[in-house]
C-alpha positions, 0 to 999 in steps of 0.5 A: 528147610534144614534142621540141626540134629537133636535127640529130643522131640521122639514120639511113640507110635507104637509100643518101643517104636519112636519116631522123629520127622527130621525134615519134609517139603511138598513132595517127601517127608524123612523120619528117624525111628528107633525101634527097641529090640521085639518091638513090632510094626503090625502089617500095614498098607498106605499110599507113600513109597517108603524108603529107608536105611538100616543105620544100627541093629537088626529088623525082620520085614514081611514085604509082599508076603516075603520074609527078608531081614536087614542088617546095617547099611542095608537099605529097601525100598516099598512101593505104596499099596504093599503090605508089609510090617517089621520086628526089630530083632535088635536094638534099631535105629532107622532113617526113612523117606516117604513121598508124597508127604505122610500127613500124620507124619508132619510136627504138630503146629 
């Protein structure tokens, strides 16, 4: 699969929090998000690796119990099963792969 970049075709998932599946096969899924500065993702768990990559902005994650703040260029990696969340203090743009595949994740047909 190869997919050219285009700004359209964001959802939101949550309040001031946009993703876009880029690209995914049988084993992982890569999606862009664009969160908005205090936007927040909630503490959660799920069963993908997660990892990504912190193109522009500012995000405070809560990893494990762990505060750690990322700035760009940074990149993480979380293991499924952990409990983490993020806010974004600024304006961000993020690029993350989950494996196996988030099925919610994947375009509608």
């Amino acid at each position: 699969m190869f997919t050219k970049y285009s700004s359209e075709g964001f959802i939101e998932k949550l309040p001031g929090v946009r993703l876009k599946t880029l690209a995914f096969g049988e084993k992982t899924l890569i999606t862009n998000l664009l969160i908005a500065k205090g936007a927040n993702i909630p503490c959660h768990n799920h069963i993908h690796e997660q990892t990504g990559f912190l193109k522009s902005g500012c995000l405070e994650f809560l990893i494990d119990g762990k505060r750690i703040v990322a700035n760009p260029g940074d990149s993480w990696m979380i293991p499924g099963y952990i409990l983490h969340g993020a806010t974004a203090v600024e304006d961000s743009d993020v690029i993350e792969v989950f494996a196996p595949v988030r099925e919610d994740y994947l375009p509608a047909k």
